[in-house]
FIKOLZA-1660 file (N, C-alpha, C; in steps of 0.1 Angstrom, whole numbers, plus 5000, padded with zeros to 4 digits):
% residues 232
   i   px   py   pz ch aa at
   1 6648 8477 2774  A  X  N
   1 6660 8473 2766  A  X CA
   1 6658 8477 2752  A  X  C
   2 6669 8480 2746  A  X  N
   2 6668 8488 2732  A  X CA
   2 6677 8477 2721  A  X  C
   3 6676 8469 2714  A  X  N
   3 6683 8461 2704  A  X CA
   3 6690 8471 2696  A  X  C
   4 6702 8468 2688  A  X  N
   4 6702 8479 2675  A  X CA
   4 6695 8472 2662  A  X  C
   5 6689 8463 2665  A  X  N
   5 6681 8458 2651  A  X CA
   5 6672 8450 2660  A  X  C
   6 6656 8448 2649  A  X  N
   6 6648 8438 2656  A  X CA
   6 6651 8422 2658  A  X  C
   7 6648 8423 2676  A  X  N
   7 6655 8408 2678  A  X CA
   7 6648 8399 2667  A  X  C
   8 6653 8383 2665  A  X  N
   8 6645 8374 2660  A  X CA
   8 6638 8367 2671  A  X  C
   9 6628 8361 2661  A  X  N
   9 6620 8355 2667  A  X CA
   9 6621 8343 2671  A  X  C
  10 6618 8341 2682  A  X  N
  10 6622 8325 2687  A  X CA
  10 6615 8312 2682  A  X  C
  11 6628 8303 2678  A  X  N
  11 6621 8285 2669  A  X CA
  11 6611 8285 2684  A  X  C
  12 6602 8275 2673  A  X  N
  12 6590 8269 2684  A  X CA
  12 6585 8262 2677  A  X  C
  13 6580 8249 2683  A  X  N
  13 6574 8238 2674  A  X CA
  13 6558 8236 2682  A  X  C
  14 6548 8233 2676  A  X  N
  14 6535 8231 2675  A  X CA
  14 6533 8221 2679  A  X  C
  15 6522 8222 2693  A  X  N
  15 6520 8211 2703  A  X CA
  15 6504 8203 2698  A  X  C
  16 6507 8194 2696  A  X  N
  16 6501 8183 2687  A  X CA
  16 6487 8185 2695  A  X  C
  17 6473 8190 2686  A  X  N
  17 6460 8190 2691  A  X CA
  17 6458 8205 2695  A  X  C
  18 6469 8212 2697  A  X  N
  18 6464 8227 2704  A  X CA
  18 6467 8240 2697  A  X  C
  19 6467 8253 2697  A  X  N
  19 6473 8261 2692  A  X CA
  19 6485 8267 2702  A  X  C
  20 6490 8259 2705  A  X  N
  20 6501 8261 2715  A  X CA
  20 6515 8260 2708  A  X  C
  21 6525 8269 2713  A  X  N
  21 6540 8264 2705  A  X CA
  21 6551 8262 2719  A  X  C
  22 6557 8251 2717  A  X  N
  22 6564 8248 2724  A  X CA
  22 6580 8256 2718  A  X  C
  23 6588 8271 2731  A  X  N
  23 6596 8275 2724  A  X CA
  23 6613 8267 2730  A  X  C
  24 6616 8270 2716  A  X  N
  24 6632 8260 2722  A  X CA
  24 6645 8271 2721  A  X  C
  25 6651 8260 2732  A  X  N
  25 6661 8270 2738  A  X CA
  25 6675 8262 2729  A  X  C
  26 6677 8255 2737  A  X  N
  26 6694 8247 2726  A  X CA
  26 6685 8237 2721  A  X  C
  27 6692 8230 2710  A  X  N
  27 6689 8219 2704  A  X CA
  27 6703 8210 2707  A  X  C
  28 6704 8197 2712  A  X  N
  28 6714 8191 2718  A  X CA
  28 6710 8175 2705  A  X  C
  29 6717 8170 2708  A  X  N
  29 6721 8159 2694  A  X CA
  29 6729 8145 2702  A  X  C
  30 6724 8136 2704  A  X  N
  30 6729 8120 2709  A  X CA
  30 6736 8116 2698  A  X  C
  31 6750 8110 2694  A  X  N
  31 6754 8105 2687  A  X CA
  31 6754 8087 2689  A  X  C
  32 6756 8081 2677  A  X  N
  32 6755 8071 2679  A  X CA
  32 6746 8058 2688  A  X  C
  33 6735 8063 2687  A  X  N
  33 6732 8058 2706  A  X CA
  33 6720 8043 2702  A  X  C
  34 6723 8038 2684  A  X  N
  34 6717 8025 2684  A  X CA
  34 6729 8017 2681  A  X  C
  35 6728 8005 2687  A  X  N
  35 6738 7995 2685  A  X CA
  35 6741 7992 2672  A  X  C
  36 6727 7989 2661  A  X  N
  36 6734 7988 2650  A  X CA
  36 6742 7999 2638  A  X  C
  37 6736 8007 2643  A  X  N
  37 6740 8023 2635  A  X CA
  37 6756 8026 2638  A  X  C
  38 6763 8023 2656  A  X  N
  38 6772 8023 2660  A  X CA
  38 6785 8016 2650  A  X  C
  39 6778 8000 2646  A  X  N
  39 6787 7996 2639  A  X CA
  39 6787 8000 2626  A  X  C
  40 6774 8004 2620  A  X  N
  40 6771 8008 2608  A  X CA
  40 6785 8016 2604  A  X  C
  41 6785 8027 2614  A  X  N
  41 6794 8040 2615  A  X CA
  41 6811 8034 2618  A  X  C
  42 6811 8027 2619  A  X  N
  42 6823 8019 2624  A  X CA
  42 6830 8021 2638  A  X  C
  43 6820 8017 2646  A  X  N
  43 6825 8022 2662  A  X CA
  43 6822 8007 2671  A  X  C
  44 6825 8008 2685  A  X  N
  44 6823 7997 2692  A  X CA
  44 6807 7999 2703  A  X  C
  45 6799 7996 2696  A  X  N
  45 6789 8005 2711  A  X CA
  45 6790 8000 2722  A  X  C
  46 6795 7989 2727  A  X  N
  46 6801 7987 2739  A  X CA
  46 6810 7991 2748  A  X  C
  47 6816 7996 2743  A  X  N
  47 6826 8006 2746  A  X CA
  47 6829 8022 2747  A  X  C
  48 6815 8028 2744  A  X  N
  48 6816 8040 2743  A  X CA
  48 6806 8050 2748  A  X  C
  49 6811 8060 2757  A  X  N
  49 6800 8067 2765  A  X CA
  49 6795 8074 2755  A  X  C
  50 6780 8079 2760  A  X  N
  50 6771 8089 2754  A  X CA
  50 6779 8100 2749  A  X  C
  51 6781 8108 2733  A  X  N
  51 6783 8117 2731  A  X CA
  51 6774 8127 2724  A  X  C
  52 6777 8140 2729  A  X  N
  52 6763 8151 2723  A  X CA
  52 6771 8157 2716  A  X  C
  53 6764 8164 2703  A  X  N
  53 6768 8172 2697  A  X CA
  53 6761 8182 2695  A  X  C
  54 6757 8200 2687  A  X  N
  54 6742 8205 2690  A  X CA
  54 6740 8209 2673  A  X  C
  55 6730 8214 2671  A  X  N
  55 6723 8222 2663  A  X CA
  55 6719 8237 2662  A  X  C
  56 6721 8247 2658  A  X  N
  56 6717 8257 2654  A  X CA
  56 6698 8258 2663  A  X  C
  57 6694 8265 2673  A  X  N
  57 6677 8263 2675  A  X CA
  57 6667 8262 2661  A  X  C
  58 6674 8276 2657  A  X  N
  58 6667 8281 2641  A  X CA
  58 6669 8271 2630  A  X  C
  59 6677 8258 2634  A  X  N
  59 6679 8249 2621  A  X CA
  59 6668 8240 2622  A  X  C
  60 6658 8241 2629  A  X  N
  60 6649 8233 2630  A  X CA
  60 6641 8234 2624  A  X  C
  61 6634 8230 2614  A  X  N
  61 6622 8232 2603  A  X CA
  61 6608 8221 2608  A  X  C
  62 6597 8229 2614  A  X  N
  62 6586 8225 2619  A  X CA
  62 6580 8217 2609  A  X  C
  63 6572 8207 2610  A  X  N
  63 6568 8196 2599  A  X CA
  63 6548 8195 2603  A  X  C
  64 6539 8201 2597  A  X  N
  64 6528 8197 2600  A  X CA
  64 6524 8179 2596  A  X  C
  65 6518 8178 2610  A  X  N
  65 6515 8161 2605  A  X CA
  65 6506 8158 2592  A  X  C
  66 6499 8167 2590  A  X  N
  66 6487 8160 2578  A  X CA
  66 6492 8167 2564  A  X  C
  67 6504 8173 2564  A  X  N
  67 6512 8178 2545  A  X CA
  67 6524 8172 2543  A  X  C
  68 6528 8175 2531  A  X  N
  68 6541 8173 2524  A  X CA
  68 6549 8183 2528  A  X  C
  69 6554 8186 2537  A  X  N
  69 6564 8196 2534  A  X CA
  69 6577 8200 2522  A  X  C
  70 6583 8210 2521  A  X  N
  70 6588 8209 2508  A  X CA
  70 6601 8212 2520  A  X  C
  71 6612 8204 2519  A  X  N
  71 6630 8210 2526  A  X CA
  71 6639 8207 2516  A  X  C
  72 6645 8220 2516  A  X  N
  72 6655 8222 2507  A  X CA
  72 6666 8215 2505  A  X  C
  73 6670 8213 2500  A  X  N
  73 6685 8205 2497  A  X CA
  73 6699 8212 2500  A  X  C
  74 6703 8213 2515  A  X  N
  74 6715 8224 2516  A  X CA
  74 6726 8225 2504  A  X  C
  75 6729 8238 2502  A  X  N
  75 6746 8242 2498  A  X CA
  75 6760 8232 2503  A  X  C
  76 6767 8231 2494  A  X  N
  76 6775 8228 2495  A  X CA
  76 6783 8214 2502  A  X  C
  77 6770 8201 2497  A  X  N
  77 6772 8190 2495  A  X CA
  77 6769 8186 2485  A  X  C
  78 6771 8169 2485  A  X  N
  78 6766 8157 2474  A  X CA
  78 6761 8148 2482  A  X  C
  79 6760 8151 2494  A  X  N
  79 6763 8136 2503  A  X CA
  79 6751 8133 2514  A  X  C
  80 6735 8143 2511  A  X  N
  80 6732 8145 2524  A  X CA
  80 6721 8137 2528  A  X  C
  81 6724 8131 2539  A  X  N
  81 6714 8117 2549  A  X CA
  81 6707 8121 2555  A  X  C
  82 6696 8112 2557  A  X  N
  82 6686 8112 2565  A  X CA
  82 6689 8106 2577  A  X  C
  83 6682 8111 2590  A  X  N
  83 6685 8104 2601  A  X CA
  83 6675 8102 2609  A  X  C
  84 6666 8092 2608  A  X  N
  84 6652 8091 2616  A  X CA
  84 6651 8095 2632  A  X  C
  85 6650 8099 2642  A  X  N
  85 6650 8101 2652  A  X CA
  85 6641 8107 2661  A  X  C
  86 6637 8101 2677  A  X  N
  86 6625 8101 2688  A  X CA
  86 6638 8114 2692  A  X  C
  87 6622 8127 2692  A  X  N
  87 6633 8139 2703  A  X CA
  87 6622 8140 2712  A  X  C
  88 6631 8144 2722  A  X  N
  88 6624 8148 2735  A  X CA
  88 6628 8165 2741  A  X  C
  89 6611 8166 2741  A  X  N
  89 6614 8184 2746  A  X CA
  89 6613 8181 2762  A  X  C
  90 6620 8193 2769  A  X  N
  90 6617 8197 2783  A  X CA
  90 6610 8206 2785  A  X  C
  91 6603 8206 2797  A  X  N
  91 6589 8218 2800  A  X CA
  91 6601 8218 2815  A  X  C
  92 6612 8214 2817  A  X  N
  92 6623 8220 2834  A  X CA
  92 6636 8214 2832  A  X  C
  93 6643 8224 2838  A  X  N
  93 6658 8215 2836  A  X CA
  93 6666 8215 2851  A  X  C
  94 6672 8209 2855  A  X  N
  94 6681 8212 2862  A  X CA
  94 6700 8208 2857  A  X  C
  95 6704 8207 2873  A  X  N
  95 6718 8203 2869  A  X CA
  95 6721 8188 2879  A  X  C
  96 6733 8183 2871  A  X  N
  96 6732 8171 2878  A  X CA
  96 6717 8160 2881  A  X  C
  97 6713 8159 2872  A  X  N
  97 6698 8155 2874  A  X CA
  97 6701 8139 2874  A  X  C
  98 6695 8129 2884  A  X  N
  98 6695 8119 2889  A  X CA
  98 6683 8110 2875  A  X  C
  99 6687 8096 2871  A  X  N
  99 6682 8090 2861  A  X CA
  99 6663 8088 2864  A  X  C
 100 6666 8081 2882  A  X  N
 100 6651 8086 2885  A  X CA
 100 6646 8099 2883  A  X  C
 101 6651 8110 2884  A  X  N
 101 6640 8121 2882  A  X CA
 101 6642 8129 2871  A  X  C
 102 6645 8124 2861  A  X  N
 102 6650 8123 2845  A  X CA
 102 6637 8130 2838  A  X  C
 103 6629 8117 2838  A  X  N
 103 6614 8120 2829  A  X CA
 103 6604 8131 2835  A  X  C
 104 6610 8132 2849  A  X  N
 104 6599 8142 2854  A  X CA
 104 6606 8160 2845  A  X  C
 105 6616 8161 2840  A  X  N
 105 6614 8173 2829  A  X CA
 105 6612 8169 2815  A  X  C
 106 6601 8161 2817  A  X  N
 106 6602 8157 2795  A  X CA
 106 6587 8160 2797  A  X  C
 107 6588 8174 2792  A  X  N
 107 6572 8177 2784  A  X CA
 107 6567 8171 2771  A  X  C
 108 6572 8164 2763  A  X  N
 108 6568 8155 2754  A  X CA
 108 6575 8147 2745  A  X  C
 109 6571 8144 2735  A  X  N
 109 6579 8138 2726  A  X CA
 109 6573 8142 2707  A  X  C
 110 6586 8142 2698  A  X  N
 110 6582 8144 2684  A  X CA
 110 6590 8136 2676  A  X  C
 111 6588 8135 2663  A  X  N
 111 6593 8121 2654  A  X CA
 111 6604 8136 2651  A  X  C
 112 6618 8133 2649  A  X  N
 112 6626 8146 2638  A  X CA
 112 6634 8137 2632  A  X  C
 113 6642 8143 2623  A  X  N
 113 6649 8142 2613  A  X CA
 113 6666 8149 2614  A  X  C
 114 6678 8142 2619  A  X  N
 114 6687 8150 2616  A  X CA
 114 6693 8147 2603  A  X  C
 115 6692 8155 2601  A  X  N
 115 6698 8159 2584  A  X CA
 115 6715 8162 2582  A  X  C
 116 6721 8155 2574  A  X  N
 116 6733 8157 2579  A  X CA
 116 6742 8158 2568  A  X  C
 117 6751 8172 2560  A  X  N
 117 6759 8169 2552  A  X CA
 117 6772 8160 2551  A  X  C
 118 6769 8148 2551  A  X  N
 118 6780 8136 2549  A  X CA
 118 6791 8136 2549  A  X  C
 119 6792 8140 2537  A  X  N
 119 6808 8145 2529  A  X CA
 119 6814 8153 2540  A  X  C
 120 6806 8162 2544  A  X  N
 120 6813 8175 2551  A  X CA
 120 6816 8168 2565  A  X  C
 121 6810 8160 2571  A  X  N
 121 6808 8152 2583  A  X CA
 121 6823 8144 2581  A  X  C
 122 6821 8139 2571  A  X  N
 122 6833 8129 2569  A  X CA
 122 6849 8135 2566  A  X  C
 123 6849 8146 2560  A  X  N
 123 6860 8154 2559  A  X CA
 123 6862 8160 2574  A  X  C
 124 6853 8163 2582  A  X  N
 124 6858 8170 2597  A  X CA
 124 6860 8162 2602  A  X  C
 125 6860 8143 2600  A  X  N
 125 6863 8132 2608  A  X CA
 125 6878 8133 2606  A  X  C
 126 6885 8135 2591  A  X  N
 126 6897 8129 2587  A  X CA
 126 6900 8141 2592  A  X  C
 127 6895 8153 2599  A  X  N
 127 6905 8164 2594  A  X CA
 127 6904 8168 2616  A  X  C
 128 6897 8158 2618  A  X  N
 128 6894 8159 2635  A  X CA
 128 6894 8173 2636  A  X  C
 129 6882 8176 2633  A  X  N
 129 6874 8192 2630  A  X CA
 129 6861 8192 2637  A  X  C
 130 6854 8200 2643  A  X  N
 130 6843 8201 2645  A  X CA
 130 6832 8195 2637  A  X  C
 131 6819 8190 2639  A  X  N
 131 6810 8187 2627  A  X CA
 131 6797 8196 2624  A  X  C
 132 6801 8211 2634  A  X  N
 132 6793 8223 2632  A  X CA
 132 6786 8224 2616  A  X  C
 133 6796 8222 2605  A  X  N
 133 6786 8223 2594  A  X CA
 133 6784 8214 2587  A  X  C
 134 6784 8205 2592  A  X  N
 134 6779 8193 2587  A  X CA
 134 6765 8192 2594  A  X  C
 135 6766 8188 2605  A  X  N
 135 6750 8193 2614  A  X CA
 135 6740 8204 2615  A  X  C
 136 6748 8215 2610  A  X  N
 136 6741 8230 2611  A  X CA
 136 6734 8235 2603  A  X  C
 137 6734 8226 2591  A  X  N
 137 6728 8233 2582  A  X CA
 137 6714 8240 2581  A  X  C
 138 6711 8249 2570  A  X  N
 138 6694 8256 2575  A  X CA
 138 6684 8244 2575  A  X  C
 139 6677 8244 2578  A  X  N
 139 6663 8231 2580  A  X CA
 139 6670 8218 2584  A  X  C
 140 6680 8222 2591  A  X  N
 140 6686 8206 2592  A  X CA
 140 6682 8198 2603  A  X  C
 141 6671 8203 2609  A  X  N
 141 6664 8192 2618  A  X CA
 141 6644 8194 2618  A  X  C
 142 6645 8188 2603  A  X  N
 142 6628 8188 2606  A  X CA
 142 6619 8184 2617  A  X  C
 143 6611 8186 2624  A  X  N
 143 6602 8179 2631  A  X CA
 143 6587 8182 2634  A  X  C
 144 6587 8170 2636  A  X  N
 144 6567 8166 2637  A  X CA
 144 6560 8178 2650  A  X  C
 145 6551 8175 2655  A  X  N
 145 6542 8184 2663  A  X CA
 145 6545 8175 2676  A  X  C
 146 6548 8182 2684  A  X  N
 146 6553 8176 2705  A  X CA
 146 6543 8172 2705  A  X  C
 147 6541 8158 2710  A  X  N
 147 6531 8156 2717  A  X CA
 147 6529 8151 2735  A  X  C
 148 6521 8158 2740  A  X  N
 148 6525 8158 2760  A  X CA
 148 6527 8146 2762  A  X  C
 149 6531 8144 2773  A  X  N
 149 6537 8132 2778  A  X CA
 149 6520 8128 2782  A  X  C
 150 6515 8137 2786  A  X  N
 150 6500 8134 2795  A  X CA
 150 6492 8128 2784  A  X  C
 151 6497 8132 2771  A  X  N
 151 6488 8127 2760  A  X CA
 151 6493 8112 2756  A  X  C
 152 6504 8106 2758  A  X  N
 152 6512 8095 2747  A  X CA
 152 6521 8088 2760  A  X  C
 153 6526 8094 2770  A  X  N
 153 6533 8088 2782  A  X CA
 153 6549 8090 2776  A  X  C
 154 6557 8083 2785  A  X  N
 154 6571 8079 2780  A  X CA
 154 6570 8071 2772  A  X  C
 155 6581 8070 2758  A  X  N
 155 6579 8062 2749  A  X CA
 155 6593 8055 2753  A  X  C
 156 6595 8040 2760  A  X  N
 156 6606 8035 2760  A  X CA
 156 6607 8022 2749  A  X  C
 157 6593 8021 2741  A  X  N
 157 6598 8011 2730  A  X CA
 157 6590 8013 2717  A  X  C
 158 6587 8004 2705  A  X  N
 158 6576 8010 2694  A  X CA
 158 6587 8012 2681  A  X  C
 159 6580 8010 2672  A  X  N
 159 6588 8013 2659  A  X CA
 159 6593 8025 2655  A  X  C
 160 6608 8027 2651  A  X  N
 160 6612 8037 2644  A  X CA
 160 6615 8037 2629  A  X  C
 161 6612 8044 2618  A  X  N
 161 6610 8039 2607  A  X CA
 161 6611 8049 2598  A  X  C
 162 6619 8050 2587  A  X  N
 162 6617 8061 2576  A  X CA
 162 6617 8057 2561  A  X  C
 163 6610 8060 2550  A  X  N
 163 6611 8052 2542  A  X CA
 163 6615 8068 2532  A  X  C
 164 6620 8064 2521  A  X  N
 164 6619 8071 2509  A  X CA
 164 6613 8063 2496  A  X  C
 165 6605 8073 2488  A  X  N
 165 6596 8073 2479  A  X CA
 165 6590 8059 2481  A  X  C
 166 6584 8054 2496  A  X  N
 166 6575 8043 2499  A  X CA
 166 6582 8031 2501  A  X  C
 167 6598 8029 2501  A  X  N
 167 6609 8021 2503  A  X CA
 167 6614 8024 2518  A  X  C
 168 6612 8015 2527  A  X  N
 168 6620 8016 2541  A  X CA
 168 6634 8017 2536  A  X  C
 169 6637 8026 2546  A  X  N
 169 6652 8024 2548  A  X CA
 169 6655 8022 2563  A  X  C
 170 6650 8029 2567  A  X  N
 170 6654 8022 2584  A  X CA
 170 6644 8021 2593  A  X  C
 171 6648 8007 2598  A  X  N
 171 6634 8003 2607  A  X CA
 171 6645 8000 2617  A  X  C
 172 6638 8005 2631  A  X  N
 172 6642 7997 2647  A  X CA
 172 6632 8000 2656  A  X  C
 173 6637 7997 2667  A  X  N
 173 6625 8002 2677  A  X CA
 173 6641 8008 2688  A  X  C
 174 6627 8018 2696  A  X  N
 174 6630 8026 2705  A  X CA
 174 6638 8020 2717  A  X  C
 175 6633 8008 2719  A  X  N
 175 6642 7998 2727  A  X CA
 175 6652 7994 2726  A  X  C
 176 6660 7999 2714  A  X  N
 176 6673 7994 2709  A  X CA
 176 6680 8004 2711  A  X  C
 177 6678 8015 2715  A  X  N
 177 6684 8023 2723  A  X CA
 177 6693 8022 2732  A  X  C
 178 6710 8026 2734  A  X  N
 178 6719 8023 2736  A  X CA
 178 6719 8030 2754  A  X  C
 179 6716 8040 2753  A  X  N
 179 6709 8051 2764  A  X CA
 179 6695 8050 2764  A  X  C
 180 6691 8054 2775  A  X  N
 180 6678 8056 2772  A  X CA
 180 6671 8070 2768  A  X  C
 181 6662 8076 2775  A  X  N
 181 6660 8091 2771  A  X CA
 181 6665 8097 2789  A  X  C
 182 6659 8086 2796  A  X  N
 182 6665 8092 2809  A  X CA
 182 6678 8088 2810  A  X  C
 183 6687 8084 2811  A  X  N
 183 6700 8082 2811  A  X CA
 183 6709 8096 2804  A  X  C
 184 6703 8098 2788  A  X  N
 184 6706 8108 2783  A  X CA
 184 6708 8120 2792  A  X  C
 185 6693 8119 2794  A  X  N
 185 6688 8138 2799  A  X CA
 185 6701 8138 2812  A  X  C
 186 6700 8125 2821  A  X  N
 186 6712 8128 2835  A  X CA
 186 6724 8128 2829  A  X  C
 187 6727 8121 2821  A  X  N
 187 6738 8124 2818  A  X CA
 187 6749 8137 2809  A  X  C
 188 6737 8144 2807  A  X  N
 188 6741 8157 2795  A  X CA
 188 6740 8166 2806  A  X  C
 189 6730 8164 2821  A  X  N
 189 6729 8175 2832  A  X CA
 189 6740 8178 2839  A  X  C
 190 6750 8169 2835  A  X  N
 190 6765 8170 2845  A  X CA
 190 6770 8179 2836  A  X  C
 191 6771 8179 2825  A  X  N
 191 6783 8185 2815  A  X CA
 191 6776 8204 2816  A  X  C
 192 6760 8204 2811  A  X  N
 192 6753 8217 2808  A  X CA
 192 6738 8217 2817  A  X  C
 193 6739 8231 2825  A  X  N
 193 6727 8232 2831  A  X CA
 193 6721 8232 2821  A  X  C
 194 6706 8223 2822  A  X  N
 194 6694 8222 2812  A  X CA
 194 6679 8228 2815  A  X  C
 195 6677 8237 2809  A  X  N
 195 6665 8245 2808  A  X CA
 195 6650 8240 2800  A  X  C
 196 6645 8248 2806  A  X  N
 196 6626 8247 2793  A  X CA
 196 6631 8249 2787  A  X  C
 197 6626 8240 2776  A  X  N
 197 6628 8246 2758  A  X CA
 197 6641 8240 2752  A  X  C
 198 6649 8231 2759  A  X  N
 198 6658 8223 2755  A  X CA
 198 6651 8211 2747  A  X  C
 199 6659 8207 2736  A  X  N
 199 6654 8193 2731  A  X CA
 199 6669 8186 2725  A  X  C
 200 6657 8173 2729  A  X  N
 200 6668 8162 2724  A  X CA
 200 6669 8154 2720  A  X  C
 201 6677 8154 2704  A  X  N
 201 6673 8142 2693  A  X CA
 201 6680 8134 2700  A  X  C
 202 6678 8118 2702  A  X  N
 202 6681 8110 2708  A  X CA
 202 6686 8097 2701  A  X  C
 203 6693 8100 2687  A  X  N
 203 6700 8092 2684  A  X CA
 203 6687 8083 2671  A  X  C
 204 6693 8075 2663  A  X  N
 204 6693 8069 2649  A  X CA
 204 6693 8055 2648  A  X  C
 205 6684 8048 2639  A  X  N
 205 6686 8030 2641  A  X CA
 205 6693 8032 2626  A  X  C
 206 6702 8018 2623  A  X  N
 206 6712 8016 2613  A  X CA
 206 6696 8022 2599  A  X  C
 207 6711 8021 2587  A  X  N
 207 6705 8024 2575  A  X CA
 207 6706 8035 2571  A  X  C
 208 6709 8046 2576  A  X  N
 208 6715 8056 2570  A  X CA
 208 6714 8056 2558  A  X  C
 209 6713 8071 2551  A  X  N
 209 6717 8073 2535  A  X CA
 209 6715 8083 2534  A  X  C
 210 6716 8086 2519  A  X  N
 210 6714 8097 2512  A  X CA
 210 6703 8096 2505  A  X  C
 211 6697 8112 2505  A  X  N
 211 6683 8115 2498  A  X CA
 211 6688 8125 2486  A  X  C
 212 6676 8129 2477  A  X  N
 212 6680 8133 2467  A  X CA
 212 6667 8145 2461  A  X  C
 213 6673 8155 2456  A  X  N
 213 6660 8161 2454  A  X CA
 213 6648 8156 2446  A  X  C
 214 6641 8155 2447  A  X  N
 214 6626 8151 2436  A  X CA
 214 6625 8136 2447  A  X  C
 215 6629 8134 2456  A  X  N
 215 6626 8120 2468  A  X CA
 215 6620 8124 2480  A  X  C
 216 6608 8113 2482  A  X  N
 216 6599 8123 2490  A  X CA
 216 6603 8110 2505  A  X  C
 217 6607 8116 2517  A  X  N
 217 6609 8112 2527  A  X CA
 217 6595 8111 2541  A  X  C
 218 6591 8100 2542  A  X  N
 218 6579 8104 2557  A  X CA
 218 6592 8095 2563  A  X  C
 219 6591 8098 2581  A  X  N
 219 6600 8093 2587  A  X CA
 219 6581 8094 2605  A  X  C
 220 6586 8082 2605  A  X  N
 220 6573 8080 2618  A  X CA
 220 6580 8072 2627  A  X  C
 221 6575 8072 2641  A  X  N
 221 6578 8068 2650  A  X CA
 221 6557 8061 2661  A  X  C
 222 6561 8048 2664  A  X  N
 222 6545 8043 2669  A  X CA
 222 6542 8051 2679  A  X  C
 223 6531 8059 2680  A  X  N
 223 6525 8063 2689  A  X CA
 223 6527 8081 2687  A  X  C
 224 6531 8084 2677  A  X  N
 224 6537 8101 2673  A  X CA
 224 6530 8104 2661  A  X  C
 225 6531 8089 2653  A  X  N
 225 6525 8097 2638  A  X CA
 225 6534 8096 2626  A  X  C
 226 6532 8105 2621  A  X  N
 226 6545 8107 2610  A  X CA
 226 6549 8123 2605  A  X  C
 227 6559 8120 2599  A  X  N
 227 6556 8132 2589  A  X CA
 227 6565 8133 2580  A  X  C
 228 6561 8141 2566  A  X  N
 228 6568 8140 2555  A  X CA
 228 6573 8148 2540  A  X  C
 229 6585 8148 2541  A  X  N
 229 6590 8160 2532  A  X CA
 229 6593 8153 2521  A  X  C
 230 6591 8166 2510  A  X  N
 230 6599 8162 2494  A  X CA
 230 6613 8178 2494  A  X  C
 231 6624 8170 2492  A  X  N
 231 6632 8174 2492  A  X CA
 231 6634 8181 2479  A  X  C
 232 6636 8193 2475  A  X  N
 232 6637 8200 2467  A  X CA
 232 6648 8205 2463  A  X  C
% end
């Protein structure tokens, strides 16, 4: 097969302890899926099924656990938030996948970050627009190093937590989860066959905000670690 330019190279995130890269195929996005964040956002989480929205693969900015990473401050906001969040990669996907045999495609888990231009988010609300660039932007989903399931297990509870310049801003646990990670995974299998190399941010505890450049963000999750950027 002959390209007319060299292909790019495929995102892949760094499997925690090895020199292994885990490569990703879509990046898929849980909305709303903590009870308090739901109302934060002004919604009913009682009332409302799982929704996904995706990411760019390439918008994922790999995060070593033991540095500061430096991530840029996207173009063409004032407004842009942090969003603490447990993703889960798959090593298999099917279709239709049943909640029991859910975790049997989660080759691990990583602490990420959806990053989100606000303003832009909020103007495609009033303007019932897609939230493509509000979600898409470049490095707009940092994340930590996968770690196997064989290594850490399923994480169905444990603190979620992100602080700026050593100030929490949002603390919950995993258990507050509106879905779970297997509920998710069956339930996104009905809508899109799911493959290796799929991942899935899995949703945010309240507290939301905005960061600012010269603000240095670690966002960790119990049993993953941390990791942490100064926004430039």
């Amino acid at each position: 097969m002959t390209f007319v330019f060299p292909a790019p190279e495929t995102p892949a995130i760094p499997v925690a302890g090895t020199r292994a890269l885990f490569p990703v195929r879509r990046v898929y996005c849980v909305g709303r899926n903590y009870a308090a964040h739901a109302r934060e956002m002004g919604h009913d989480p009682d009332r409302e099924p799982p929704f996904f929205f995706m990411k760019p693969a390439d918008a994922l900015q790999p995060v070593p656990a033991d540095a500061i990473a430096e991530h840029a401050y996207p173009q063409m906001t004032q407004n842009y938030h942090f969003e603490v969040e447990l993703v889960c990669a798959l090593s298999r996907g099917g279709r239709d996948v049943t909640i029991e045999e859910a975790l049997d495609l989660v080759f691990g888990y990583a602490v990420g970050l959806d990053m989100t231009r606000r303003d832009l988010q909020d103007e495609a609300k009033g303007l019932r627009r897609p939230w493509a660039l509000a979600k898409g932007a470049d490095f707009s989903g940092p994340i930590g190093p996968i770690h196997p399931v064989s290594q850490v297990g399923h994480l169905a509870k444990g603190e979620i937590r992100l602080e700026v310049d050593g100030v929490a801003r949002q603390t919950g646990d995993l258990a507050d989860m509106i879905w779970s990670v297997a509920e998710q995974i069956a339930y996104l299998s009905r809508y899109n066959e799911l493959f290796a190399g799929d991942v899935i941010f899995t949703g945010t505890p309240d507290g939301v905000g905005p960061v600012s450049r010269g603000e240095t963000m670690r966002a960790a999750i119990a049993g993953l670690g941390a990791i942490t950027l100064q926004v430039v």
